[in-house]
C-alpha positions as CSV (number, residue, x, y, z in Angstrom):
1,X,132.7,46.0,209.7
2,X,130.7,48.8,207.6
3,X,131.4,48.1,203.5
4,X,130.7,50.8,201.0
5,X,127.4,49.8,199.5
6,X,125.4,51.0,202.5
7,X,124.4,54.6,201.0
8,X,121.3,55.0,200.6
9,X,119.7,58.2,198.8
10,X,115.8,58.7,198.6
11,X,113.0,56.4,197.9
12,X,115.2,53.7,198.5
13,X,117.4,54.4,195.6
14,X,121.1,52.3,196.2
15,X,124.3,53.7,195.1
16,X,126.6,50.8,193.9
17,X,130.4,51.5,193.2
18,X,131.8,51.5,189.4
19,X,132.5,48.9,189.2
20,X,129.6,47.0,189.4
21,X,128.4,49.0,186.6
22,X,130.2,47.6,183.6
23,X,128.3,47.9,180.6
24,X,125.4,46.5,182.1
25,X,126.5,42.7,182.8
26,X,125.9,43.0,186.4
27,X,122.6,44.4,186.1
28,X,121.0,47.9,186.6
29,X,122.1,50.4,189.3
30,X,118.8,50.5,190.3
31,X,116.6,47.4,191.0
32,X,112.8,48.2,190.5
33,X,112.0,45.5,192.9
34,X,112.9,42.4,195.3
35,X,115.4,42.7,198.3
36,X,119.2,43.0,198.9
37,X,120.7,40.9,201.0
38,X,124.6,41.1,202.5
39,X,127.6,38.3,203.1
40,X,130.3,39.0,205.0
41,X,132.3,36.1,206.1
42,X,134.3,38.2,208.7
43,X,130.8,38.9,211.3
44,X,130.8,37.3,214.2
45,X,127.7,35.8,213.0
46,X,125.1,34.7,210.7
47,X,122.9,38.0,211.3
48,X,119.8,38.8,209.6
49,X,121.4,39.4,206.3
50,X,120.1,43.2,205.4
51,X,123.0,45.2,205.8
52,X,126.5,45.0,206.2
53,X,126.1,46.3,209.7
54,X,124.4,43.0,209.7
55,X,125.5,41.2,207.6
56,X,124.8,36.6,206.8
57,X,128.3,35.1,207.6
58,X,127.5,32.1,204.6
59,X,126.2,32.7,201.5
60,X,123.9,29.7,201.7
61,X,122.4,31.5,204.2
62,X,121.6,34.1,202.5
63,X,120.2,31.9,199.0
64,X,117.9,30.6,201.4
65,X,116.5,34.0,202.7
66,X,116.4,35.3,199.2
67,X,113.3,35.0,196.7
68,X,113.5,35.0,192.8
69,X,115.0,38.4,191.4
70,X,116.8,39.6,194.7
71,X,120.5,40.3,194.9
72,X,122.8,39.1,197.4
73,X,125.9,41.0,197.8
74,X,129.2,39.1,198.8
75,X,132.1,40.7,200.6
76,X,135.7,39.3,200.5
77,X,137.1,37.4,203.1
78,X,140.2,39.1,205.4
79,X,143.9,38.0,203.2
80,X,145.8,37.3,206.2
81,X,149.6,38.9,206.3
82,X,152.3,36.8,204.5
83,X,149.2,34.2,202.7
84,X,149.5,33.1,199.4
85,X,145.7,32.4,199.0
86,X,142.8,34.6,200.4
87,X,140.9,33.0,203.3
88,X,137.6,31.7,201.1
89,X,134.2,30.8,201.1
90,X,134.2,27.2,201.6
91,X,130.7,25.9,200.9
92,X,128.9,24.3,198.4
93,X,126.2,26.0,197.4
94,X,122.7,26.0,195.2
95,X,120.5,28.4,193.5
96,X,117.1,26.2,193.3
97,X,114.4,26.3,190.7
98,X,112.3,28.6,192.6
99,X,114.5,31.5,192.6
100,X,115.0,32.6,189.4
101,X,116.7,35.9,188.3
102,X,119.0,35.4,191.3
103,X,122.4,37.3,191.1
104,X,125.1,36.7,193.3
105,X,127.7,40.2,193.1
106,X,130.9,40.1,194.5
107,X,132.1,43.2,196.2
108,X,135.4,43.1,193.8
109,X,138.4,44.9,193.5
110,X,139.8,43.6,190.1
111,X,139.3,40.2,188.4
112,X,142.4,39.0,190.4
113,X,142.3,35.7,193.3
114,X,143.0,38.7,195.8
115,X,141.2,41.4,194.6
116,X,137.5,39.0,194.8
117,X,135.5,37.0,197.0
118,X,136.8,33.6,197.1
119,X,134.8,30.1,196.9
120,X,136.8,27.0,197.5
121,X,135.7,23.6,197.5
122,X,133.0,23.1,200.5
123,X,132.3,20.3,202.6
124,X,131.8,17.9,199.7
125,X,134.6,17.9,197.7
126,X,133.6,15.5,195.0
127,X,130.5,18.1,193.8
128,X,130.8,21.2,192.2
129,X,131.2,24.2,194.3
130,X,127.9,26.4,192.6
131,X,125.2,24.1,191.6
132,X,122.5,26.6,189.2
133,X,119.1,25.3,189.4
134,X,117.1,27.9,188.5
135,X,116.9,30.5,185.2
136,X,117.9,33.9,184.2
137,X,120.7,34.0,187.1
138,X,123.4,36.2,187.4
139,X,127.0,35.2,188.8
140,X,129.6,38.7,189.1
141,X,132.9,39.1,190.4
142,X,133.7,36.0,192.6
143,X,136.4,33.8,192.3
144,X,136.3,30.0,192.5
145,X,139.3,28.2,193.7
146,X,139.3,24.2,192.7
147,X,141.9,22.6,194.6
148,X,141.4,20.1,196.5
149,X,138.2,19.4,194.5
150,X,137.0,16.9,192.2
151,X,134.0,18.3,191.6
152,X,134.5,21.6,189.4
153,X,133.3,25.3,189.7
154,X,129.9,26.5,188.1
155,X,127.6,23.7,187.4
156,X,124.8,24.2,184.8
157,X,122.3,22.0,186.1
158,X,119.1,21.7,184.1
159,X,117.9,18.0,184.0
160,X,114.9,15.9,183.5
161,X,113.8,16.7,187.4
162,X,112.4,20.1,186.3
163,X,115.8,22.2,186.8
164,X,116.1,25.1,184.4
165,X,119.6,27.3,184.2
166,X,118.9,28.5,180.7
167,X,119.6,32.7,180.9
168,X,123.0,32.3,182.9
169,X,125.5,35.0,182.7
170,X,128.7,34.5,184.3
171,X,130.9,37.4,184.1
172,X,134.1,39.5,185.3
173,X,134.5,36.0,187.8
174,X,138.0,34.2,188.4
175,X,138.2,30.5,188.2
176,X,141.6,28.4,189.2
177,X,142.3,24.7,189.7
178,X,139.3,23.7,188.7
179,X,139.1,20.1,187.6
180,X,136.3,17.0,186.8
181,X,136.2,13.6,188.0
182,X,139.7,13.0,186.3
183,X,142.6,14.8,186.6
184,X,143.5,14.7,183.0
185,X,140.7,14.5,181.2
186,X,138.6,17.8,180.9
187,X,135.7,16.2,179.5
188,X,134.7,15.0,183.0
189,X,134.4,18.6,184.3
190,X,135.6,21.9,185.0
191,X,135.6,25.9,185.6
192,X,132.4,26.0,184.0
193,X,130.2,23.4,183.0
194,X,127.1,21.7,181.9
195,X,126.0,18.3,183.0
196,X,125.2,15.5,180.8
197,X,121.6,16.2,180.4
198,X,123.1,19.3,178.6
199,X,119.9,22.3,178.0
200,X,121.0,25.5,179.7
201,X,120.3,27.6,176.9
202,X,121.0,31.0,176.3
203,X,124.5,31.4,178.2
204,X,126.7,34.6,178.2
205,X,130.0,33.8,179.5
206,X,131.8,37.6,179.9
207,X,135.0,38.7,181.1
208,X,136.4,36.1,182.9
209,X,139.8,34.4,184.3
210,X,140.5,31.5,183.8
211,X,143.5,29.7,185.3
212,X,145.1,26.2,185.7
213,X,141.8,24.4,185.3
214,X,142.0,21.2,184.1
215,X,139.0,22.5,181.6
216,X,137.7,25.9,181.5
217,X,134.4,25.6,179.7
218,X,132.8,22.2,179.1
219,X,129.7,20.2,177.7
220,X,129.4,16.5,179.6
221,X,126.3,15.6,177.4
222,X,122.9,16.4,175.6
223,X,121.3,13.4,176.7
224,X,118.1,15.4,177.2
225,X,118.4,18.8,175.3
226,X,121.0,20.5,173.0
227,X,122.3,23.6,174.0
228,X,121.5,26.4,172.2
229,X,123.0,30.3,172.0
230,X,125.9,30.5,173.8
231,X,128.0,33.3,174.0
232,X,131.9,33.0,175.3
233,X,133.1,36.3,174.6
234,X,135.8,38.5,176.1
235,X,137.5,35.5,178.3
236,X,141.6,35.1,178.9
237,X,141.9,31.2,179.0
238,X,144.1,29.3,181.4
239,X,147.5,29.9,179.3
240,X,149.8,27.0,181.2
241,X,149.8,24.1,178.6
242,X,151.0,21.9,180.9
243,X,148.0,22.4,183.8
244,X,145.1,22.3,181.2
245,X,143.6,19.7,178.9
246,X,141.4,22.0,177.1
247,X,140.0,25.1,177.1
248,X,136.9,25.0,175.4
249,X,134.9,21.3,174.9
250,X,131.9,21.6,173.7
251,X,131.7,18.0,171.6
252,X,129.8,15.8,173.6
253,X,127.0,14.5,172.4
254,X,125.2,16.8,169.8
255,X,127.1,19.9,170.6
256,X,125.8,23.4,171.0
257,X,123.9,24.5,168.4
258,X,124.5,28.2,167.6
259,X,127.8,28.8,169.7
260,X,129.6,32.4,169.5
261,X,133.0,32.4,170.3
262,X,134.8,36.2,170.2
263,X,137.3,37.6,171.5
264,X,139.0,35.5,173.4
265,X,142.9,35.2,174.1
266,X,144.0,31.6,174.5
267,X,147.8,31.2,175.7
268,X,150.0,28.0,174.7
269,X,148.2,25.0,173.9
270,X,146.7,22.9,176.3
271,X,149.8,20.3,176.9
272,X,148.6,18.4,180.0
273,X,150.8,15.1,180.6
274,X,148.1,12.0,179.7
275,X,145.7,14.6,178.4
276,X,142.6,13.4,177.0
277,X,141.8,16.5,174.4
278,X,144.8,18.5,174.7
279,X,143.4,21.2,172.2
280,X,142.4,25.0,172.8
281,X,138.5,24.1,171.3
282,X,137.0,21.1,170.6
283,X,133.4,21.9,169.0
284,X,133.0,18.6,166.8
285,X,129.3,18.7,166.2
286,X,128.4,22.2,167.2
287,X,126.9,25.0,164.5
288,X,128.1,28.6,165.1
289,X,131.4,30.7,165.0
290,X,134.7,31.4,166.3
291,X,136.0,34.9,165.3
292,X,137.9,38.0,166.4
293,X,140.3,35.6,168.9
294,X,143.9,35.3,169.3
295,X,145.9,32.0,170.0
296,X,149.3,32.3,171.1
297,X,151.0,29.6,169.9
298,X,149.8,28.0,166.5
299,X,153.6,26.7,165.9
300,X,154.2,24.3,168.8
301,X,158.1,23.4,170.3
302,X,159.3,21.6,167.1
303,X,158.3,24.0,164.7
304,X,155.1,22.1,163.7
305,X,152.2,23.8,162.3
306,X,149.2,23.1,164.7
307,X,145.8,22.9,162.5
308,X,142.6,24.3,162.8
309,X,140.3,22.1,161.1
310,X,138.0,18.8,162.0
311,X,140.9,16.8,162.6
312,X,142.6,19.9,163.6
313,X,145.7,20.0,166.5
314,X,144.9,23.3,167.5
315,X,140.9,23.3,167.7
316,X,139.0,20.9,166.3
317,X,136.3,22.8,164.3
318,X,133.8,21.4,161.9
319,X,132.6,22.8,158.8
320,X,129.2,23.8,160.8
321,X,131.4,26.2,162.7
322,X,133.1,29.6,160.6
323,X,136.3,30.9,161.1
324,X,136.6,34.5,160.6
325,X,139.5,37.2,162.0
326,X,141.5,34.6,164.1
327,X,145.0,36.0,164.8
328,X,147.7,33.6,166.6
329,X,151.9,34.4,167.1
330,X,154.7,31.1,166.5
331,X,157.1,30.0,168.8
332,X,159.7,31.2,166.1
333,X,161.7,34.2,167.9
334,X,160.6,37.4,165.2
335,X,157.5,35.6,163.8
336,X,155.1,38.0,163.2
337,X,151.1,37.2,163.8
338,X,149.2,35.5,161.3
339,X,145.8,34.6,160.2
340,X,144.6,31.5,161.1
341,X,142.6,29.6,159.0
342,X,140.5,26.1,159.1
343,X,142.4,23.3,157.3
């Protein structure tokens, strides 16, 4: 089947549709260097990976072809008439050490589970189903579908064996059903997620969906290294309080330490029957910001104000983290918005 990023103009220039061009999060329209390699689950078989004429029929198949700063473009699998899920991607894959600068692009259209390559679960369901291993890597409009999975989505993995995933941007991506080793307790895992070694510095987290996850973005640990400069900006968090324990946890161990949360839009708060955070952010111990994001529901069911504060209901937010331009909306029919501020 031919796909649309096939044109080629002069000197090897490649023409990429809009919207791979947003703002420059899924890298430059042209690359000055390294190769392109093509996934399409549909061929008839694992090809040589060049084309879409010819395209790899697994995407580990193409990480392992690839060398540090290619691309590897992935196109959506078939949605079969009457489905409720698109046919997926189901492998467990790993970007190792040696291949930094790595992106993986999905041929998208929208930030929807139908509109985006899908990854679900894999052959091992107890680990995660993208392990990063390697710096600087990008990961662009694919959709990862947990269920069925104990093992999460997007696994930061820089530990003491000499893995590095510091420089990861994750953006325009949809993430669903994506849960730890416990089914209520987000702090075991989730959409995204660092291990408990922690490091993985410099992280942008852009544009994404997130969507009945048990936990959307969490820290395991620092054992070996404290995060630092971490950017969750522009994300719509899993808004079903009663499939989430948390959307952001970032408390374990030390924290992150200069964390940038903006302009975000959390739904009702995370409700999730024997819930082990139940709170939109947890960032006990972490230094940095939360501004410019609305909450939807800082009244809960009984007309209780939730808090945003250290011990807060809401978020639990330490003096080491400001609060600045935080809107959220009450349960109360006619209540009008309001500024939130820490307790």
């Amino acid at each position: 089947m031919a796909r649309p990023l096939s044109g080629i103009l002069g000197s090897g220039v490649k023409v990429f549709p809009q919207d791979l061009l947003d703002g420059g999060a899924s890298g430059p329209m042209v690359k000055k260097d390294g190769n392109y390699w093509f996934v399409d689950g549909d061929a008839g078989g694992d090809g040589g990976g060049r084309s879409w004429q010819d395209p790899f029929k697994l995407i580990a198949s193409a990480i392992t072809a690839s060398s540090a700063g290619d691309v590897i473009y992935i196109a959506e699998r078939t949605i079969t008439a009457a489905a409720t899920d698109p046919i997926s991607y189901e492998e467990n894959l790993t970007i190792p050490n040696a291949k930094s600068s790595l992106s993986l692009i999905g041929v998208s259209r929208g930030r929807t589970q139908g509109g985006m390559p899908q990854l679900k679960d894999g052959t091992t369901t107890t680990q995660e189903i993208l392990r990063v291993r390697a710096p600087g890597c990008l990961i662009k409009n694919l959709g990862f579908n947990g269920a069925g999975n104990t093992g999460g989505g997007i696994l930061l993995d820089e530990s003491v064996s000499g893995y590095n995933a510091w420089g990861t941007t994750i953006a325009g991506c949809h993430f669903k059903n994506c849960k730890g080793a416990t089914a209520t307790d987000s702090r075991t895992g989730g959409a995204i997620m660092w291990t408990s070694n922690g490091g993985a510095w410099q992280v942008l987290i852009l544009g994404n969906r997130f969507y009945k996850n048990v936990g959307d973005i969490v820290l395991k640990g620092t054992s070996a290294s404290r995060p630092q400069d971490v950017v969750i900006e522009s994300n719509h968090f899993s808004p079903i309080g009663a499939s989430t324990d948390s959307n952001i946890y970032l408390a374990a161990g030390s924290g992150v330490n200069g964390v940038t949360i903006n302009n975000n839009t959390f739904g009702n708060i995370p409700a999730l029957g024997s819930g082990s955070v139940v709170r939109y952010i947890d960032v006990t111990g972490c230094v940095g910001m939360i501004t410019n994001n609305m909450f939807g529901c800082p009244i809960n069911a009984t007309d209780t104000e939730l808090t945003f504060g250290a011990a807060g209901t809401a978020c639990k937010v330490p003096t080491t983290v400001a609060m600045m331009n935080n809107w959220g909306n009450s349960n109360t029919v006619g209540e009008t918005a309001e500024v939130i501020h820490i307790a």
